[in-house]
DRENDO-1510 file (C-alpha; in Angstrom, 1 decimal, always signed):
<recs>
REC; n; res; u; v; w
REC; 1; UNK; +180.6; +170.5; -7.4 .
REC; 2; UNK; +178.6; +172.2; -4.9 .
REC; 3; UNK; +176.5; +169.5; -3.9 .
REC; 4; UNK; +180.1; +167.3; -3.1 .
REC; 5; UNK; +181.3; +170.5; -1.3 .
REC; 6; UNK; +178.3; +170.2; +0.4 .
REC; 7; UNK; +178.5; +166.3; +1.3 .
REC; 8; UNK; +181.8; +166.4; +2.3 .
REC; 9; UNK; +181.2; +169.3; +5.0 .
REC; 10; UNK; +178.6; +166.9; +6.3 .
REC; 11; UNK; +180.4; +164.2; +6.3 .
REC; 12; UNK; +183.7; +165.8; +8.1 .
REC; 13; UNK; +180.8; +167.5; +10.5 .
REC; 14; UNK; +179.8; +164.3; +11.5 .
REC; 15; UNK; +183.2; +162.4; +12.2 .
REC; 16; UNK; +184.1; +165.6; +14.2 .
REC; 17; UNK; +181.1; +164.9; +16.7 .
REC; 18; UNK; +181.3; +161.6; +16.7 .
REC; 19; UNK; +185.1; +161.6; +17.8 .
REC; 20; UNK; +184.1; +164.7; +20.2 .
REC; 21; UNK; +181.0; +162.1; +21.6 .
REC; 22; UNK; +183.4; +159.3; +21.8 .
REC; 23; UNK; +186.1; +161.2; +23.9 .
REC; 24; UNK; +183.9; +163.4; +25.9 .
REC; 25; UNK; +183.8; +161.7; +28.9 .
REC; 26; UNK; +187.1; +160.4; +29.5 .
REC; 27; UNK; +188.6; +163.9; +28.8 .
REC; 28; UNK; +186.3; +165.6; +30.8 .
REC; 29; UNK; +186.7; +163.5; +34.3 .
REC; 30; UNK; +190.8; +163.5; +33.5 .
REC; 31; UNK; +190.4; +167.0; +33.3 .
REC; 32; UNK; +188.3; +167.1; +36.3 .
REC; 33; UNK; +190.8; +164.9; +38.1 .
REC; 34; UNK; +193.9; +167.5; +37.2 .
REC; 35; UNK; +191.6; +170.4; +38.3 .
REC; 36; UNK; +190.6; +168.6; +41.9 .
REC; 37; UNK; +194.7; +167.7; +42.1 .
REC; 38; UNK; +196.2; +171.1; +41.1 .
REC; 39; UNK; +193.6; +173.2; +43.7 .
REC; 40; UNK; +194.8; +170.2; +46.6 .
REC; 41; UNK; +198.7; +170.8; +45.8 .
REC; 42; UNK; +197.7; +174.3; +46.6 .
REC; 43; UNK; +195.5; +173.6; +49.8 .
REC; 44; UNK; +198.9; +171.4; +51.1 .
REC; 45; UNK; +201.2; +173.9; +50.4 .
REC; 46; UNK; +199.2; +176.9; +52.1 .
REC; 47; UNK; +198.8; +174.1; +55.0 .
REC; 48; UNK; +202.2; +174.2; +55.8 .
REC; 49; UNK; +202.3; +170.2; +55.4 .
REC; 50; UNK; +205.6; +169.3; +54.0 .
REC; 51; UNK; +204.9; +165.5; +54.0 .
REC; 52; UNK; +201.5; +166.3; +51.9 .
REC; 53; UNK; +203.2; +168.7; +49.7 .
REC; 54; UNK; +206.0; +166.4; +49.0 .
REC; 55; UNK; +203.5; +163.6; +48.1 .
REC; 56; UNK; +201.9; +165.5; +44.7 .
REC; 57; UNK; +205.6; +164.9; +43.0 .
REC; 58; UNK; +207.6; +162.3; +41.2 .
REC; 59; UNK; +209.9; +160.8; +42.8 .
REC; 60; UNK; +212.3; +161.8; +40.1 .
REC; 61; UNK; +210.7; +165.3; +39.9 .
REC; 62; UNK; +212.2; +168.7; +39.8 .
REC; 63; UNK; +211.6; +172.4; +41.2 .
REC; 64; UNK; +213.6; +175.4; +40.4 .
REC; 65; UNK; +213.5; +178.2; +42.8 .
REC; 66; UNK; +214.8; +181.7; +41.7 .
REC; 67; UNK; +218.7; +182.4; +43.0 .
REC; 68; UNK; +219.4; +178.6; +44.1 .
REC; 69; UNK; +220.0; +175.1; +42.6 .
REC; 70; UNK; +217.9; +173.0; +41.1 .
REC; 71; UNK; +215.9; +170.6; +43.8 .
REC; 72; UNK; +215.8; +167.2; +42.4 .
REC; 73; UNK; +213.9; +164.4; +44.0 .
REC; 74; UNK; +211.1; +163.8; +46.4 .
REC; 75; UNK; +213.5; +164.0; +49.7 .
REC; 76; UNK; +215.0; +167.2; +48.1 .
REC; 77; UNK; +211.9; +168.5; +47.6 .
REC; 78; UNK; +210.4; +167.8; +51.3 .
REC; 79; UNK; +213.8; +169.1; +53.1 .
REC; 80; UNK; +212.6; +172.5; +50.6 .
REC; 81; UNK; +209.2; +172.7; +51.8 .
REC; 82; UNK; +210.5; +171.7; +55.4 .
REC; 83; UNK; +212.7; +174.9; +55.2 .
REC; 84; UNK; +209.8; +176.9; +53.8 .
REC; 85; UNK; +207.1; +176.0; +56.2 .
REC; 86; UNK; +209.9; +176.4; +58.9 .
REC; 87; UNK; +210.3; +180.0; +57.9 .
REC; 88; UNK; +208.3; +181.8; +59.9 .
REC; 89; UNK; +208.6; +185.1; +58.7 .
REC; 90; UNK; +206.2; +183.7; +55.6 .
REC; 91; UNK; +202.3; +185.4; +56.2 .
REC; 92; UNK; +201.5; +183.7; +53.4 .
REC; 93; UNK; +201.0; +181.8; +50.2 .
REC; 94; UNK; +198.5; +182.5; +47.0 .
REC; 95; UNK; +198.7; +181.2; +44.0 .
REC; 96; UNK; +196.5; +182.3; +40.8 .
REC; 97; UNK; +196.3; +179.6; +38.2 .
REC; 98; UNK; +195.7; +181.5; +34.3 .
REC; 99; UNK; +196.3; +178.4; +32.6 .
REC; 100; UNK; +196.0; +174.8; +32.9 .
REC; 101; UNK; +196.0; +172.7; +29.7 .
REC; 102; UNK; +196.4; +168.8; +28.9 .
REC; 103; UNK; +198.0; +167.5; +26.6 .
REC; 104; UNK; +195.7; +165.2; +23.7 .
REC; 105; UNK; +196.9; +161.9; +24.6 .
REC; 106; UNK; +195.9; +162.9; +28.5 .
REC; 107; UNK; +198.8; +161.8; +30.1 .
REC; 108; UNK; +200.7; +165.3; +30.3 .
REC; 109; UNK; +199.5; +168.8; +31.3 .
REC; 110; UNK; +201.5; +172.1; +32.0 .
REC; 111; UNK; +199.8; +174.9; +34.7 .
REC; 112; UNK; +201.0; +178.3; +34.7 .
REC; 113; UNK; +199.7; +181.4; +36.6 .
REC; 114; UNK; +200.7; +183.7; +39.5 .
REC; 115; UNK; +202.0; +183.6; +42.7 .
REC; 116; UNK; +202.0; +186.1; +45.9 .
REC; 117; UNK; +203.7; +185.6; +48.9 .
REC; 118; UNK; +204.0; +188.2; +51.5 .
REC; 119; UNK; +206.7; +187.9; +54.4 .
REC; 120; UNK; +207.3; +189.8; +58.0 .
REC; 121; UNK; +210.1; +192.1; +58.2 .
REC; 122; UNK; +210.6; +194.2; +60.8 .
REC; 123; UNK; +207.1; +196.4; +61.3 .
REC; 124; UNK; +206.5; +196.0; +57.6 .
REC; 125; UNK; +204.7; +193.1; +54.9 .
REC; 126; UNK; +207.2; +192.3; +51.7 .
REC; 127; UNK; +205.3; +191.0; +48.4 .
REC; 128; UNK; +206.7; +189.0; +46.5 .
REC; 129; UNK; +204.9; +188.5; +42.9 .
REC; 130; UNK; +206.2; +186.2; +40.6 .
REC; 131; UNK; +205.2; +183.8; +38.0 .
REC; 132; UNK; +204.7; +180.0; +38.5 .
REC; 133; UNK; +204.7; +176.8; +35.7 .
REC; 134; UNK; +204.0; +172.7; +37.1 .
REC; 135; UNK; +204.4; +169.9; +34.1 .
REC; 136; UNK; +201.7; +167.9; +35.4 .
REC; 137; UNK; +202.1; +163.6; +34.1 .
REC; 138; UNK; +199.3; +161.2; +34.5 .
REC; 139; UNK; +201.0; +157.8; +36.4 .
REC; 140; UNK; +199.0; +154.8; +38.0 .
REC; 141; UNK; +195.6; +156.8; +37.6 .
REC; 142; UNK; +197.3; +160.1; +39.6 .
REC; 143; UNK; +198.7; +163.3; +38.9 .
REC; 144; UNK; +202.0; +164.2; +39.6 .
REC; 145; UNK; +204.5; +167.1; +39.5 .
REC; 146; UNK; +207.1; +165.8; +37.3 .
REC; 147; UNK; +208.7; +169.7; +37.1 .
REC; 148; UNK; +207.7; +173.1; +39.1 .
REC; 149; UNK; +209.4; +176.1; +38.0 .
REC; 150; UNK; +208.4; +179.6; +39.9 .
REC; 151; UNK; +210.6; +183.2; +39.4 .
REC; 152; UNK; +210.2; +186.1; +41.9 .
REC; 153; UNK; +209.5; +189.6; +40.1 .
REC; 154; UNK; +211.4; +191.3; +42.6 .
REC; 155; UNK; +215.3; +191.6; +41.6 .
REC; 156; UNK; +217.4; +189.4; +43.6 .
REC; 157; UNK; +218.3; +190.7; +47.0 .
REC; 158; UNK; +221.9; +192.4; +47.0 .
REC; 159; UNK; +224.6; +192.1; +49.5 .
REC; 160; UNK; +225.4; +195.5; +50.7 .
REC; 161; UNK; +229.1; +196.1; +51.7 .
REC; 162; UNK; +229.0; +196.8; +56.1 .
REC; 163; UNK; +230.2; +200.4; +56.3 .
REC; 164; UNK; +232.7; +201.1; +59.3 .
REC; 165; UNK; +232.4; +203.9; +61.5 .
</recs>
């Protein structure tokens, strides 16, 4: 009984590396590929380059932004970054990804991690933290943004009543 214990460890040993061997390299330069695409979505965005930053999504793809409807579709999504980039009161952009995973049949991959963004305001810097998550999808040898959901930490702004006096 041992001895077939033994024979089958081997043997389920040995179809594990061979199916690791097998798929080694095309998991490893897809993965590559998603790495090199998710740091150049970040590079375009802290560009200020609408056009470029619009060009990492689906055309069908979606973003929801805290306190605001959902922004479907690549022109959507460009008159967003337009607006964004147009702000001027935004110092800046970071991003800190924690996760980025893809999915076994390497056509799908979900990102999650951290954003900071810091704004002008009258003598001072505002941070915003928040939270970030992109569904990555594999089409015509790319990777695109088929979804991009980020929240803000900070509670949403309230409208203060203008006092007469």
């Amino acid at each position: 009984m041992k001895r077939l214990t033994l024979i089958m460890f081997i043997l389920l040993a040995l179809v594990c590396i061979a199916c690791n061997l097998f798929n080694k390299d095309n998991v490893s330069q897809r993965q590559k590929q998603l790495e090199d695409r998710s740091c150049a979505l970040l590079a375009a965005e802290q560009s200020g380059d609408a056009v470029l930053a619009t060009s990492f999504f689906t055309s069908d793809a979606t973003i929801h932004v805290p306190w605001r409807k959902v922004i479907k579709g690549r022109n959507s999504i460009k008159g967003f970054y337009k607006g964004l980039f147009a702000n001027k009161d935004v110092k800046s952009f970071t991003s800190c990804t924690m996760l980025l995973e893809m999915a076994r049949g390497e056509d799908m991959a979900y990102e999650c991690g951290i954003n900071k963004l810091i704004i002008n305001a009258e003598n001072e810097e505002l941070v915003d933290m928040g939270k970030y998550l992109i569904v990555w999808v594999y089409k015509n040898n790319q990777w695109y943004v088929a979804a991009l959901s980020f929240s803000s930490d900070c509670p949403k702004p309230v409208e203060m009543p203008l006092i007469a006096e």
